[in-house]
TIRO-2110 file (N, C-alpha, C; in Angstrom, 1 decimal):
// TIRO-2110
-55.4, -4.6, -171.1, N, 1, A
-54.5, -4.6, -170.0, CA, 1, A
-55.0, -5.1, -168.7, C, 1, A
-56.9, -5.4, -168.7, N, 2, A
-56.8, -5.3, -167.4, CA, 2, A
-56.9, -6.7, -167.2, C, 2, A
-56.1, -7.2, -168.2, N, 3, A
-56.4, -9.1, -168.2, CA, 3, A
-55.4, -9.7, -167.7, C, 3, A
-54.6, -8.5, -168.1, N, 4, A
-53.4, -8.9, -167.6, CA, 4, A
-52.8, -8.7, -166.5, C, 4, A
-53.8, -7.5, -165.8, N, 5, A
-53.7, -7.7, -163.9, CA, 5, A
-54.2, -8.7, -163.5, C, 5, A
-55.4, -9.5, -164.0, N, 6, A
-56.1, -10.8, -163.4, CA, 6, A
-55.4, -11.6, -163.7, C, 6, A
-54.1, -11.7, -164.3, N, 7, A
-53.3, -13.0, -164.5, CA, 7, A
-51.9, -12.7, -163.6, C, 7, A
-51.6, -11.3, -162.9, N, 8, A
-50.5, -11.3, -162.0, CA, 8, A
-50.2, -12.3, -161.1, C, 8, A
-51.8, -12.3, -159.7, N, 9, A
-52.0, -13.1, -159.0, CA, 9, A
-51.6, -14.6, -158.9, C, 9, A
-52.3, -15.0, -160.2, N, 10, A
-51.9, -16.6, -160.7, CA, 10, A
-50.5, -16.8, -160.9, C, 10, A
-49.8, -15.9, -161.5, N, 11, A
-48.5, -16.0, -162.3, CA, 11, A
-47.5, -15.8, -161.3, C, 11, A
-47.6, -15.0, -160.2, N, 12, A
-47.3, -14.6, -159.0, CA, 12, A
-47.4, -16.4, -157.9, C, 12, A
-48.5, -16.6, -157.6, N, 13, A
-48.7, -17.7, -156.8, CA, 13, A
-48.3, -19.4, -157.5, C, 13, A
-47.9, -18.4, -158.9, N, 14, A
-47.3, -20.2, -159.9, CA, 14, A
-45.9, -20.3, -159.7, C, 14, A
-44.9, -19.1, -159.5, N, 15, A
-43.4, -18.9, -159.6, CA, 15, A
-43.6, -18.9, -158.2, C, 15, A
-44.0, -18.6, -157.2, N, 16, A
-43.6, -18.5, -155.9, CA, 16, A
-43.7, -20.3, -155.4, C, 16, A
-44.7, -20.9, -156.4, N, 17, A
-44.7, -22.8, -155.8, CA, 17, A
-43.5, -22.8, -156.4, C, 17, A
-43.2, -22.7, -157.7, N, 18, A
-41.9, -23.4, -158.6, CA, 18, A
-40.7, -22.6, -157.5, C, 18, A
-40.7, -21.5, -156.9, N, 19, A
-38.7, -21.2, -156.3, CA, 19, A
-39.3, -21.9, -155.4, C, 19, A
-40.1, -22.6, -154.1, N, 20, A
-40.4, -22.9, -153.1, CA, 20, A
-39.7, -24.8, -153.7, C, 20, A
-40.5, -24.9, -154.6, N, 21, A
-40.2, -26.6, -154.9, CA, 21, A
-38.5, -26.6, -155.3, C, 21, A
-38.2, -25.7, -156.3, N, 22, A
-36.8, -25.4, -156.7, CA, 22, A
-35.7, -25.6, -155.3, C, 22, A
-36.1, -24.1, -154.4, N, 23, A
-35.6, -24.4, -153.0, CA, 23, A
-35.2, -25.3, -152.3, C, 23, A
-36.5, -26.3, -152.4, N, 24, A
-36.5, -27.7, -151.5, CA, 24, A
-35.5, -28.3, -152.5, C, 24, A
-35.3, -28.9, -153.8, N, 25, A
-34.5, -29.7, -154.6, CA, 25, A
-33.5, -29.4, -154.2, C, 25, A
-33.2, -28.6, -154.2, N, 26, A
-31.2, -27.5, -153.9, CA, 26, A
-31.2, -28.4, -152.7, C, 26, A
-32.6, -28.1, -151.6, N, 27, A
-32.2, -28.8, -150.4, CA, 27, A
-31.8, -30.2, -150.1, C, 27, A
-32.8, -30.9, -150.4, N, 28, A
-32.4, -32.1, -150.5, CA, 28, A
-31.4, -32.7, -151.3, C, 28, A
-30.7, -32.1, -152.5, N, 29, A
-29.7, -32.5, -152.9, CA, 29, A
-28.2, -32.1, -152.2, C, 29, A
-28.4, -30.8, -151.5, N, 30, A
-27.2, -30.6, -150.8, CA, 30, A
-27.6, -31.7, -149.6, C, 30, A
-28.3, -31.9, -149.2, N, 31, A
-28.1, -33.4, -147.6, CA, 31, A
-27.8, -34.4, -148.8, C, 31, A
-28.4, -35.0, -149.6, N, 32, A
-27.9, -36.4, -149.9, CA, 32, A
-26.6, -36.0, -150.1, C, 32, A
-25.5, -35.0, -150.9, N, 33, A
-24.1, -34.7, -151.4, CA, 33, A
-23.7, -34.9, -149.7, C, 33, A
-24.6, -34.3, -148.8, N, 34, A
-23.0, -34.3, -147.2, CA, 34, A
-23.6, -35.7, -147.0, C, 34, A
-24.4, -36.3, -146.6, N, 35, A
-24.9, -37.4, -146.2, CA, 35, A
-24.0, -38.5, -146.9, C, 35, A
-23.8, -38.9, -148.1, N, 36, A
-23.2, -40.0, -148.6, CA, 36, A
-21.5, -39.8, -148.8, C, 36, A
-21.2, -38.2, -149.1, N, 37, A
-20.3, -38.1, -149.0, CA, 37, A
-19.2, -38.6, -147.5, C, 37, A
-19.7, -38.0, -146.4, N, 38, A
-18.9, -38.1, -145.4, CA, 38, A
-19.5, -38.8, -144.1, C, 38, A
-21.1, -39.9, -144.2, N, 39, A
-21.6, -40.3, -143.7, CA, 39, A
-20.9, -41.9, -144.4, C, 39, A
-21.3, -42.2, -145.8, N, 40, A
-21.2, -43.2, -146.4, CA, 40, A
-19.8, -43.2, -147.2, C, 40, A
-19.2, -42.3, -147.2, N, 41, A
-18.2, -42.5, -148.1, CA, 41, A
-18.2, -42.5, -149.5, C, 41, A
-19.4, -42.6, -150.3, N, 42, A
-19.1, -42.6, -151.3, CA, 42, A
-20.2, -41.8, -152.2, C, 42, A
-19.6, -40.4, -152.2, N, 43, A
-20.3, -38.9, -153.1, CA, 43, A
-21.6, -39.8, -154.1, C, 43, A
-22.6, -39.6, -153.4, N, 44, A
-23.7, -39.2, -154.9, CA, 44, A
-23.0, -38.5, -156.1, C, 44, A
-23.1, -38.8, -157.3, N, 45, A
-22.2, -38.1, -158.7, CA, 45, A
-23.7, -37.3, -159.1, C, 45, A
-24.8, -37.5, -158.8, N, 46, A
-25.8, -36.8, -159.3, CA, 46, A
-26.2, -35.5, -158.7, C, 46, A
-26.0, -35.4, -157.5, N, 47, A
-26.5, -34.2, -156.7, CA, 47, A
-25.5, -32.9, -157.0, C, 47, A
-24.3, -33.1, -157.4, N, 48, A
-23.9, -32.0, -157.7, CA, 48, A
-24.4, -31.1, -159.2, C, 48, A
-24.8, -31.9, -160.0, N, 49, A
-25.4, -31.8, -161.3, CA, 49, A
-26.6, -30.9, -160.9, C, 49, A
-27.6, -31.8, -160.5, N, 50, A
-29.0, -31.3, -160.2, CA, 50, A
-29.1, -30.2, -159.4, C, 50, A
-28.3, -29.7, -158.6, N, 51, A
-28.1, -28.6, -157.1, CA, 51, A
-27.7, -27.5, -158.7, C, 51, A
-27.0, -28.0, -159.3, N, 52, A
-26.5, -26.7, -160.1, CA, 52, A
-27.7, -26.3, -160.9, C, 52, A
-28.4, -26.9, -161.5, N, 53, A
-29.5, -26.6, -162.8, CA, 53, A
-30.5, -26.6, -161.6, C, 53, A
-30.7, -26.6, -160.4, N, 54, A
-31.9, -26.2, -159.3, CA, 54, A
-31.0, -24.6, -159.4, C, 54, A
-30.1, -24.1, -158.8, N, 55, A
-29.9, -23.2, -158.6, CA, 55, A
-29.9, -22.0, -159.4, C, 55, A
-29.8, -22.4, -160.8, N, 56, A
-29.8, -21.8, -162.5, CA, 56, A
-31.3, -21.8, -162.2, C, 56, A
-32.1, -22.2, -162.3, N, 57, A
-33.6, -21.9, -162.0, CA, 57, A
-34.1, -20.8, -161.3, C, 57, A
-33.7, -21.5, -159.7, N, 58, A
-34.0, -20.6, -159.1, CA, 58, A
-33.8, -18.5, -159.0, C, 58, A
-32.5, -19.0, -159.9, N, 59, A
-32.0, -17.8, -159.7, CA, 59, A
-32.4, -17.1, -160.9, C, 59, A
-32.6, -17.6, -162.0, N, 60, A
-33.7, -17.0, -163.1, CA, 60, A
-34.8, -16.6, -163.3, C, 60, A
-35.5, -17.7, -162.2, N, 61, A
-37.4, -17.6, -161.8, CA, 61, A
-37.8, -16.3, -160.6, C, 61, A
-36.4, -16.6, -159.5, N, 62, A
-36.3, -15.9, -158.7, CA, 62, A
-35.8, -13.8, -159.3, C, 62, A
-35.3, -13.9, -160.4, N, 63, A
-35.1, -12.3, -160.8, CA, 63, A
-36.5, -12.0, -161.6, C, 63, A
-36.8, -12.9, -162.2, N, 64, A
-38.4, -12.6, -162.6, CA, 64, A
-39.8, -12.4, -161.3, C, 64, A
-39.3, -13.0, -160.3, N, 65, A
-40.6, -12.7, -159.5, CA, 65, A
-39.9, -11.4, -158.9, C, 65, A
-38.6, -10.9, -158.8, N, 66, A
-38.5, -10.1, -157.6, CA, 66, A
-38.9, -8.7, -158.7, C, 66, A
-38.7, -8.8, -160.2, N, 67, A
-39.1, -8.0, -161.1, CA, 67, A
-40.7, -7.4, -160.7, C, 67, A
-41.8, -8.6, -160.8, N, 68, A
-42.7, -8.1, -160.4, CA, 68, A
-43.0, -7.5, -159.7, C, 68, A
-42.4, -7.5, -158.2, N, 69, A
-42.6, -6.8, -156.6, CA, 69, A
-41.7, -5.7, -156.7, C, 69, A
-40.9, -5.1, -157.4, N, 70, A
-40.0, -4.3, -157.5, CA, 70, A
-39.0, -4.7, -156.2, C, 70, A
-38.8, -5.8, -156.0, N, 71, A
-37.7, -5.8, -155.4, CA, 71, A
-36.3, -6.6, -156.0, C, 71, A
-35.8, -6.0, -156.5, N, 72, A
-34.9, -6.3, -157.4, CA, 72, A
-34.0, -5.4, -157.1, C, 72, A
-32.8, -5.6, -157.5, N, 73, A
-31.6, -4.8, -157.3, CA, 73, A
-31.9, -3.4, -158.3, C, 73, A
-31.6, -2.0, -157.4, N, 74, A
-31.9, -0.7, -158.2, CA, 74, A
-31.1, 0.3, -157.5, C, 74, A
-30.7, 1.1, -158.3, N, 75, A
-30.3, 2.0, -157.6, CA, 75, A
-31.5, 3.5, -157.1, C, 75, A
-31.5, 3.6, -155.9, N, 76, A
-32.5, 4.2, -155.6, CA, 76, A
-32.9, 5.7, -155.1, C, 76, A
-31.3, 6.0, -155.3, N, 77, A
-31.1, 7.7, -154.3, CA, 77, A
-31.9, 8.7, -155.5, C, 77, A
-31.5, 8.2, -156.8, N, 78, A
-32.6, 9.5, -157.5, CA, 78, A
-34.2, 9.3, -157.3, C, 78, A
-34.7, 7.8, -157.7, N, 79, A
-36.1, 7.9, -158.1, CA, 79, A
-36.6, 8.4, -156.2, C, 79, A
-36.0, 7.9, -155.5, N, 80, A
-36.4, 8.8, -154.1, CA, 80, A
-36.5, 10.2, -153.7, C, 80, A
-35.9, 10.7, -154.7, N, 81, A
-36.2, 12.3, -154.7, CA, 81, A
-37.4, 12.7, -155.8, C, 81, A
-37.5, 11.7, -156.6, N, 82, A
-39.1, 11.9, -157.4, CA, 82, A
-40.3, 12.0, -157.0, C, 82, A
-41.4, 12.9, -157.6, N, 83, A
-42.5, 12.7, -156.9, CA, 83, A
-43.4, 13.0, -158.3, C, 83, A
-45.0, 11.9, -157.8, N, 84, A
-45.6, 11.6, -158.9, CA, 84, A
-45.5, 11.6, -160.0, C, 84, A
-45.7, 12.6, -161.0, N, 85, A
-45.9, 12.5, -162.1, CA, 85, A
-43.9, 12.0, -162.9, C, 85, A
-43.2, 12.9, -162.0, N, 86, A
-42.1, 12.2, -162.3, CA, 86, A
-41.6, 10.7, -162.4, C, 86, A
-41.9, 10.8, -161.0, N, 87, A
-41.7, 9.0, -160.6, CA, 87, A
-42.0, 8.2, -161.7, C, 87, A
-43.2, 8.3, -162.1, N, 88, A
-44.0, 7.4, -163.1, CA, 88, A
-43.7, 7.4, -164.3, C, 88, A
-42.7, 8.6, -164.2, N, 89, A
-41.9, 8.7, -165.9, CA, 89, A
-41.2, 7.9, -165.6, C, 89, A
-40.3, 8.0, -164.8, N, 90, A
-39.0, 7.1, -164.4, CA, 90, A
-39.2, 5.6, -164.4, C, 90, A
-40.4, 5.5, -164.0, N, 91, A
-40.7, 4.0, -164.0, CA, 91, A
-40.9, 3.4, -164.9, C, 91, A
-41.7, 3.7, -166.0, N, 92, A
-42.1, 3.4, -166.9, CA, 92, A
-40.5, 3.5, -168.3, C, 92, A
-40.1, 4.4, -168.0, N, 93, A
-38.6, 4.5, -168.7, CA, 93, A
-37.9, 3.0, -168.3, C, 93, A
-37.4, 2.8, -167.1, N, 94, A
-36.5, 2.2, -166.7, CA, 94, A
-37.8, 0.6, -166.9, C, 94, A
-39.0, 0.4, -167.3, N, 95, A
-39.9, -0.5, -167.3, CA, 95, A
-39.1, -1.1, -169.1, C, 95, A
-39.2, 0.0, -169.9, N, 96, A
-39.2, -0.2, -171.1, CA, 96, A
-37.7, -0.6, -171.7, C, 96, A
-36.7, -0.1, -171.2, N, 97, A
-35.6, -0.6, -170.6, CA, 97, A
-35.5, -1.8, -170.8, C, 97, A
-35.7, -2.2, -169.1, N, 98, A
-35.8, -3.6, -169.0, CA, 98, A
-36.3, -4.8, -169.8, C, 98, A
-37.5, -4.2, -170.2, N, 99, A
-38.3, -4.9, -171.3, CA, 99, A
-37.5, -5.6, -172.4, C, 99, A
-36.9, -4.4, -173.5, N, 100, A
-36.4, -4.4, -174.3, CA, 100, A
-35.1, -5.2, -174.3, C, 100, A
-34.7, -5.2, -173.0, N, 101, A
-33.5, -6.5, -172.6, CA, 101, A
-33.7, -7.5, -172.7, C, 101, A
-35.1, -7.6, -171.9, N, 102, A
-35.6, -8.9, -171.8, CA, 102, A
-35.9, -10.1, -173.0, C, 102, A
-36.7, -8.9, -173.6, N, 103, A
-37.2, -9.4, -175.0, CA, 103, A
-35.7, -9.9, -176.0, C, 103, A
-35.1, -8.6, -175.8, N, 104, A
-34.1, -9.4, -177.0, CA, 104, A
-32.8, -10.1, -176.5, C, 104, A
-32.7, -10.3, -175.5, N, 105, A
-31.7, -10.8, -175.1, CA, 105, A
-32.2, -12.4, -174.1, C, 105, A
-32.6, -12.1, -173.7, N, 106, A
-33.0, -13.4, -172.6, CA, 106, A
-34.2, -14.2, -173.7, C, 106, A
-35.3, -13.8, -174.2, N, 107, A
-36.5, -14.7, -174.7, CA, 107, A
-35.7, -14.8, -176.4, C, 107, A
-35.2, -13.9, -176.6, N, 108, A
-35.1, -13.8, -178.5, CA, 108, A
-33.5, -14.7, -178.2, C, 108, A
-32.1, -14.2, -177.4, N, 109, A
-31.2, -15.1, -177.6, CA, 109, A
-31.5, -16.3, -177.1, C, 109, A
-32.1, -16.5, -175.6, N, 110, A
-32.0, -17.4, -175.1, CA, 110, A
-32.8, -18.7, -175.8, C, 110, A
-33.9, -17.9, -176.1, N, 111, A
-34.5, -19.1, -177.5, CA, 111, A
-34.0, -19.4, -178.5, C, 111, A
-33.0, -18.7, -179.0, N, 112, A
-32.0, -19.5, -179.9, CA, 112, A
-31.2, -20.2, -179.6, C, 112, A
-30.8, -20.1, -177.7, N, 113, A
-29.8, -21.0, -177.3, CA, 113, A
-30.4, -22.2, -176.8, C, 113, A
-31.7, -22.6, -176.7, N, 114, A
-32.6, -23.6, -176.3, CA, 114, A
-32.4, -24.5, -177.5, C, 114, A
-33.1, -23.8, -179.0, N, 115, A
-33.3, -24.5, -180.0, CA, 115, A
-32.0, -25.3, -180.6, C, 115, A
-30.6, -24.3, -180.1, N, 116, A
-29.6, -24.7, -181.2, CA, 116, A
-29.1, -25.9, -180.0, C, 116, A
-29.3, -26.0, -178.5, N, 117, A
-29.0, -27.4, -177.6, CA, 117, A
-29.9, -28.4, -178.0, C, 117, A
-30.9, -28.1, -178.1, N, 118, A
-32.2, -29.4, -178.7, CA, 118, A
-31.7, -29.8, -179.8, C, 118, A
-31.0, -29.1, -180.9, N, 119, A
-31.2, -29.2, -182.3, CA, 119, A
-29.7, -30.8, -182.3, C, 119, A
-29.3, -30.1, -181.8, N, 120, A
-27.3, -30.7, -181.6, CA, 120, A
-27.6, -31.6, -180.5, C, 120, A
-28.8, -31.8, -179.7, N, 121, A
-29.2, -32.9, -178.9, CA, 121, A
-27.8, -32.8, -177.7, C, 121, A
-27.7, -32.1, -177.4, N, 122, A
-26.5, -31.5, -176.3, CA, 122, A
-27.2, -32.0, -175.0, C, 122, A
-26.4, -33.0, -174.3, N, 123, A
-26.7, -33.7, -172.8, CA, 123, A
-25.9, -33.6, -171.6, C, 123, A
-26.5, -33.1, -170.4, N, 124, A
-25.5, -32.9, -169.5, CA, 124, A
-24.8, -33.9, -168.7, C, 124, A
-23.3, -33.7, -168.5, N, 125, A
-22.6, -34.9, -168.0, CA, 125, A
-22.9, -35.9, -167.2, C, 125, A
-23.5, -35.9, -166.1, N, 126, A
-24.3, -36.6, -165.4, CA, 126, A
-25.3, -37.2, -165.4, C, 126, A
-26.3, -36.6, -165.5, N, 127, A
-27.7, -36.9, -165.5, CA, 127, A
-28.1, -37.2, -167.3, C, 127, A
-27.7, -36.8, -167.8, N, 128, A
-28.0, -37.4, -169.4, CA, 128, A
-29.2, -36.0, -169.6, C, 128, A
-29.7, -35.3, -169.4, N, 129, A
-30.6, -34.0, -169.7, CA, 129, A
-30.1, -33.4, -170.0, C, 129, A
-31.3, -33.7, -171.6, N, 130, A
-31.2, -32.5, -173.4, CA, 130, A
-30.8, -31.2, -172.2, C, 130, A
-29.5, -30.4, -172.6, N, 131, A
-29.3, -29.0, -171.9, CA, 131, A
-30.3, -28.1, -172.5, C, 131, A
-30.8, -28.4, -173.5, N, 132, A
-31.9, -27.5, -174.0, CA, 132, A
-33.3, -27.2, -172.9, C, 132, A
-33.3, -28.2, -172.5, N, 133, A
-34.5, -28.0, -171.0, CA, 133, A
-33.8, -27.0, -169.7, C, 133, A
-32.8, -27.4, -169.8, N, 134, A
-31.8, -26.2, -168.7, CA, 134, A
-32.0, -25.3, -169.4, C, 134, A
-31.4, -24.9, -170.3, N, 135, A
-31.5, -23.3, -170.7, CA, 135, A
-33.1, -23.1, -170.8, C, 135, A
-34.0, -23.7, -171.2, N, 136, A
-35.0, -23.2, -171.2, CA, 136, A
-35.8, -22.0, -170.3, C, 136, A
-34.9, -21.9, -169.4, N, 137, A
-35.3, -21.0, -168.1, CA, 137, A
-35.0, -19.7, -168.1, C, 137, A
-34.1, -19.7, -169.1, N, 138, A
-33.8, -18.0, -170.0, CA, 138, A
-34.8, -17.6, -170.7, C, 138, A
-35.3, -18.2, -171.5, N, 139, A
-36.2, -17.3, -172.3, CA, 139, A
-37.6, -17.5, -171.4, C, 139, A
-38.1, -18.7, -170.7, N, 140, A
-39.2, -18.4, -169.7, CA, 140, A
-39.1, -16.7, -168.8, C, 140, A
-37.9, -17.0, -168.0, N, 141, A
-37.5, -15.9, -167.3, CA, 141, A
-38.1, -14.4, -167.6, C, 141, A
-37.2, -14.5, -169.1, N, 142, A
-37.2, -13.1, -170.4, CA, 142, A
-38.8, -12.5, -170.3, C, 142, A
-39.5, -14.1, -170.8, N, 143, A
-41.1, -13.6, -170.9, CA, 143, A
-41.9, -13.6, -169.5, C, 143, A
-41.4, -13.8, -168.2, N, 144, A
-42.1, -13.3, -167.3, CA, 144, A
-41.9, -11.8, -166.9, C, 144, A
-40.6, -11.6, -166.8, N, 145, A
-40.0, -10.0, -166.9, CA, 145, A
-40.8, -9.5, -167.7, C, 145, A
-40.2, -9.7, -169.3, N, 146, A
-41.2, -8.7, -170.1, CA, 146, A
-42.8, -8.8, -169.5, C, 146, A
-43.8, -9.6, -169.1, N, 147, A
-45.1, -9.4, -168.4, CA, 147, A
-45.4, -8.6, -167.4, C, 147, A
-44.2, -8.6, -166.4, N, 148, A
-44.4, -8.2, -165.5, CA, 148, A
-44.0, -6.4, -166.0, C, 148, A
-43.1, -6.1, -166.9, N, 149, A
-42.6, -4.7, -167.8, CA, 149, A
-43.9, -4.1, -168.0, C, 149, A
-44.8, -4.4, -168.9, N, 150, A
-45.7, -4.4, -169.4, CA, 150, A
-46.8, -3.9, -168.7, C, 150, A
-46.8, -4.8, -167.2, N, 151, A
-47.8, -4.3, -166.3, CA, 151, A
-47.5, -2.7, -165.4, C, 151, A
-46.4, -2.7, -165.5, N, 152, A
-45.6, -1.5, -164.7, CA, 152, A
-46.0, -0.4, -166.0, C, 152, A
-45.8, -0.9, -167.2, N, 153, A
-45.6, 0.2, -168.2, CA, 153, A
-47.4, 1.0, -168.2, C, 153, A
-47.7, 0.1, -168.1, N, 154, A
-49.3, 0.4, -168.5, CA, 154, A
-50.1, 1.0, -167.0, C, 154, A
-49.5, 0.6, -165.8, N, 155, A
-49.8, 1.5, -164.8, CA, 155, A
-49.0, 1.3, -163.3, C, 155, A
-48.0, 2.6, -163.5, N, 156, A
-46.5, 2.1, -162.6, CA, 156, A
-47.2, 2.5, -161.1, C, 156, A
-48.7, 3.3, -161.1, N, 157, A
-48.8, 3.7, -159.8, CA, 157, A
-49.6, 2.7, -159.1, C, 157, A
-49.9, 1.5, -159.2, N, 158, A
-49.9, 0.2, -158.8, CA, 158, A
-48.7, -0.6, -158.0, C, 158, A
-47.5, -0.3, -158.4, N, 159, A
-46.6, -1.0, -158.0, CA, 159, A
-45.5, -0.1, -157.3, C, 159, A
-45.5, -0.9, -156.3, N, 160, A
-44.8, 0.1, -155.0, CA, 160, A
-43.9, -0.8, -154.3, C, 160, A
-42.2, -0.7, -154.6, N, 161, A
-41.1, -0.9, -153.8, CA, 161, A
-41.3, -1.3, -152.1, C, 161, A
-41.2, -2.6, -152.0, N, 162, A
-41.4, -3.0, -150.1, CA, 162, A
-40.4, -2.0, -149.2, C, 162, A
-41.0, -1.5, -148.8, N, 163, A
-39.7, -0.9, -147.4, CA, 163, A
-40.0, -1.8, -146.1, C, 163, A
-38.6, -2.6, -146.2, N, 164, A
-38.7, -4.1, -145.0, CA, 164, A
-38.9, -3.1, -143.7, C, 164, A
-38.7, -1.6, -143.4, N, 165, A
-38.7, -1.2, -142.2, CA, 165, A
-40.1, -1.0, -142.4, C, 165, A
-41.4, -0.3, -143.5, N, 166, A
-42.5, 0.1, -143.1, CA, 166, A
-43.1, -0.9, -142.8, C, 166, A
-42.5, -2.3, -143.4, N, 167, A
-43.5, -3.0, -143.1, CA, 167, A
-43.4, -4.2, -142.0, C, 167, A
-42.3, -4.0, -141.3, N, 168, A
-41.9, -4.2, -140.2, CA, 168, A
-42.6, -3.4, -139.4, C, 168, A
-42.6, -2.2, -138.9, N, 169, A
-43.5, -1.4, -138.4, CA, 169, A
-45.1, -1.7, -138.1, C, 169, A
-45.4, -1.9, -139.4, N, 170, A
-46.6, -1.8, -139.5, CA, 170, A
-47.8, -3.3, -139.0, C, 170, A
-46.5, -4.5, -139.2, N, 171, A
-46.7, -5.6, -138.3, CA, 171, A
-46.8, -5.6, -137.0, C, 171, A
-45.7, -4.7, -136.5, N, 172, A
-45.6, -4.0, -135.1, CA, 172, A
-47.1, -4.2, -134.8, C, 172, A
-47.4, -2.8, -135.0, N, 173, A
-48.7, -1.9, -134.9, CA, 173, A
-50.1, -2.9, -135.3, C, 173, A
-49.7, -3.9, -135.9, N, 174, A
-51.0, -4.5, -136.1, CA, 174, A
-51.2, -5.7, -134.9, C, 174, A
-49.6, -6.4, -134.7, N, 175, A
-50.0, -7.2, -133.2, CA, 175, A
-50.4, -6.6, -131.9, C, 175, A
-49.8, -5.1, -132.0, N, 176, A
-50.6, -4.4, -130.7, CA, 176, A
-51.6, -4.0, -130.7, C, 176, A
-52.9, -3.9, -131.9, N, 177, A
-53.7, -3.8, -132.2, CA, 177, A
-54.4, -4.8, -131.8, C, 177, A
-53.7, -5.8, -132.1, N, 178, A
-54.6, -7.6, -131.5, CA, 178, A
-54.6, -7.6, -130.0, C, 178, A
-53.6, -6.9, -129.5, N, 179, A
-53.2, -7.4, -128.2, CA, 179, A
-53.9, -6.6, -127.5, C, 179, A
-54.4, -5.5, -128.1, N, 180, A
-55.1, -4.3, -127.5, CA, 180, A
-56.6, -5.1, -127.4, C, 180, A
-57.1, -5.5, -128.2, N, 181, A
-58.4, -5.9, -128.6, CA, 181, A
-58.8, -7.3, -127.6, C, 181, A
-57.6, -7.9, -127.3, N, 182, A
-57.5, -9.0, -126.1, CA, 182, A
-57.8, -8.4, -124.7, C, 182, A
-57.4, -7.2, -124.8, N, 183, A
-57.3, -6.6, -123.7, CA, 183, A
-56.0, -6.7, -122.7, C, 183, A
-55.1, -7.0, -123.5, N, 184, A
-53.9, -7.1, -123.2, CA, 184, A
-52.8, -5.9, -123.2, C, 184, A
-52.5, -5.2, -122.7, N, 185, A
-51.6, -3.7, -122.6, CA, 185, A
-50.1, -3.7, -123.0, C, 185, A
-49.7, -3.3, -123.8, N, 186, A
-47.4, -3.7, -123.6, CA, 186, A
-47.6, -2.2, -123.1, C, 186, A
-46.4, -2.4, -122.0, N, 187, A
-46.0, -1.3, -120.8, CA, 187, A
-44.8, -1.5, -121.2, C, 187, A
-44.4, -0.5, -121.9, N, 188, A
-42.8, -0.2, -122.6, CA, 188, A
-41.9, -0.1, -121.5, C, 188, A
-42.2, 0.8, -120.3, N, 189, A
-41.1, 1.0, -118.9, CA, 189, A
-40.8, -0.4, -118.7, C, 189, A
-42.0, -2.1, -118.5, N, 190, A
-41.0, -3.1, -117.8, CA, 190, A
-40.2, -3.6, -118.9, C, 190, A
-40.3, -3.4, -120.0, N, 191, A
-39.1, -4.1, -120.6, CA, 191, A
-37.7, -3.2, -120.3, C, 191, A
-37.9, -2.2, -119.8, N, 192, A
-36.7, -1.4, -119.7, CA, 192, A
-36.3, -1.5, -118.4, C, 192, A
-37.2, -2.1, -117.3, N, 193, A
-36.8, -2.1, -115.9, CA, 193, A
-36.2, -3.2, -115.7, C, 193, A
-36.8, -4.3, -116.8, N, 194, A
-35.9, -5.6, -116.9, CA, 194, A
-34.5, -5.7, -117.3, C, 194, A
-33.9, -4.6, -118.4, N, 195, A
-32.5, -4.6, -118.5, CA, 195, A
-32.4, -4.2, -117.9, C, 195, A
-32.6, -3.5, -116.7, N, 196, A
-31.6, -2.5, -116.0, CA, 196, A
-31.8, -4.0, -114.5, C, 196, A
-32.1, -4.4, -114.6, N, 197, A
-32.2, -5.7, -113.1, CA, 197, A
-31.4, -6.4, -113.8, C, 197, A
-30.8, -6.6, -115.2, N, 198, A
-30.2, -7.8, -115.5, CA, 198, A
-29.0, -7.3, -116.0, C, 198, A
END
């Protein structure tokens, strides 16, 4: 297992290039669509294609990384009333769960729906691309989830849900920490004497 924490990092910093490069594609394909469309008059027929199977990615690659960080869509009012040894049940439950979705639905169907587009040589309208390369991002997906399952399953008290407020906060607290260390002071009263003059 613990080989499989030295491969988070990587696997982590390999999906965060692919949504960042994915991102940019979406991007630049939505400006060349307004650009030729109502600059030049006459629609790129490709960019709508490609914006779609960028976004099918994205949005596949992107539920597998937020899997890893536990920021994924959850419902959260019970495991918030959990503590320790509970929690870690709960996690690990809802880890195994997920897993078993993953596995047999996203990597086990979705690889039969790769194989049977490759097989039937199925090509998309525009761009002429085997759709078997498009779907291929299901069962990738499947098997980053299930990795990331795996790692929660085998030690969920490693993995800890972002609270955008603590860690908001805590950025707070670390630039006034810098600003302290400059020898720089924030005096809470003049920002308050400034709304009241304005």
């Amino acid at each position: 297992m613990n080989t499989l924490f030295r491969l988070k990092r990587p696997v982590d910093r390999l999906l965060e290039t692919a949504l960042v490069l994915l991102f940019f594609t979406l991007f630049v394909c939505v400006i060349i669509q307004v650009f030729t469309r109502y600059v030049l008059n006459d629609p790129a027929i490709f960019t709508e294609e490609a914006s779609r199977f960028a976004i099918i990615w994205l949005s596949l690659l992107g539920t597998a990384y937020a899997c890893g960080r536990l920021e994924h869509m959850a419902y959260t009012m019970f495991p918030e009333k959990l503590k320790d040894g509970q929690l870690l049940a709960h996690m690990r439950s809802v880890a195994v769960i997920v897993l078993l979705f993953a596995l047999s639905v996203m990597v086990y169907g979705g690889g039969k729906l790769v194989l049977r587009a490759l097989q039937f040589e199925q090509l998309s309208a525009t761009l002429a691309l085997p759709m078997g390369y498009v779907y291929l991002c299901i069962p990738l997906s499947g098997l980053l989830i299930a990795f990331y399952q795996l790692l929660i399953i085998s030690k969920p008290a490693q993995f800890r849900a972002a609270d955008e407020v603590e860690v908001a906060l805590e950025h707070i607290a670390e630039e006034e920490r810098k600003l302290a260390a400059e020898g720089i002071l924030l005096d809470p009263g003049a920002n308050s004497g400034k709304e009241k003059q304005s």
